[in-house]
MINU-348755 format. One record per residue (C-alpha): x, y, z. Coordinates in steps of 0.02 Angstrom, whole numbers, plus 32768, in hexadecimal, padded with zeros to 4 digits. Example, Ala and Ser with C-alpha at 12.3 -4.5 7.8 and 13.67 -1.06 7.14 Angstrom:
! residues 2
82677F1F8186/82AC7FCB8165/
***
This chain:
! residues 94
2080AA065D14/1FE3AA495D77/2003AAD95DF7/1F9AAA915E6F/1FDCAA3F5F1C/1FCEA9955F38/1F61A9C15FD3/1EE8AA2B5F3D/1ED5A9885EE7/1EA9A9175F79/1E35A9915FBC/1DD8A9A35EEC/1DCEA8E25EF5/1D7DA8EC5FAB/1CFEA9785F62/1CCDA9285EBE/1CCCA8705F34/1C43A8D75F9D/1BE0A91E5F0B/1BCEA8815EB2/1B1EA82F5E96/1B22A7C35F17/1B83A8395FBF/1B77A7F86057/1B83A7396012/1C1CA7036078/1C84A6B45FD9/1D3FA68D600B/1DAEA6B85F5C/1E2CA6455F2B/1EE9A6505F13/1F30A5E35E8A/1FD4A5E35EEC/2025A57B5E6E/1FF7A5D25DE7/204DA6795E62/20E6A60E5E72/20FBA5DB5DB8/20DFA6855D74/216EA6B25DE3/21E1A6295D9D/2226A5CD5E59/2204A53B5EB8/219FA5135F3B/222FA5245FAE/2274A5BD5F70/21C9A6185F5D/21BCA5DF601F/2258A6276060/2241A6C25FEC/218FA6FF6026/21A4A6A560F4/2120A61660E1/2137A56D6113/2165A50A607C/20EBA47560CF/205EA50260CE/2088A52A601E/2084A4775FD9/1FD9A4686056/1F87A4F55FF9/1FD0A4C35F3F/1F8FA40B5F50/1EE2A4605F9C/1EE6A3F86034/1ED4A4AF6097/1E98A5576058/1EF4A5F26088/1EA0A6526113/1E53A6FF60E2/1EF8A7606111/1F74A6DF60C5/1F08A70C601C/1F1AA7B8603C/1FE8A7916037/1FCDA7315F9D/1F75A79E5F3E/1FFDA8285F7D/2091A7A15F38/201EA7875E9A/201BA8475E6A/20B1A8755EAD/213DA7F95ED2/21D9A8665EB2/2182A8E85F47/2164A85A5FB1/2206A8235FA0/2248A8C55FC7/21E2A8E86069/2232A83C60B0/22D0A8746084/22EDA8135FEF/22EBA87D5F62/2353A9095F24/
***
């Protein structure tokens, strides 16, 4: 396991984002949120109640009728790399 902070890695992908060949083209990343949800083995319900997002929003954003807003991605990518923390900053884990 890597000794850097969740808040380290967000802020490494922000960096290399800005020093990328094309900075300053406004590109909105992607969340495969169902992919997030299968890796993590639960439902669409449970992984709704678990992380506090409306299960409607969840199903929205699976089917790709809507795209997660810039922070909702930001959670994602947080549930993505580190679910059990997550968890355990809502109260959820052990």
């Amino acid at each position: 396991m890597s000794n850097k902070t969740l808040g380290m890695e967000l802020i490494e992908a922000i960096e290399g984002a800005l020093d990328a060949k094309e900075a300053g083209k406004m590109v909105r990343p992607c969340a495969e949120v169902s992919q997030i949800r299968h890796e993590l083995n639960l439902t669409q319900k449970e992984f709704a109640k678990r992380y506090h997002i409306n299960v409607e929003t969840l199903r929205n954003w699976e089917q790709h009728k809507r795209t997660p807003d810039m922070t909702s991605l930001a959670y994602l990518t947080c549930i993505a790399k580190r679910p059990r923390l997550i968890e355990k900053l809502l109260g959820h884990g052990q």
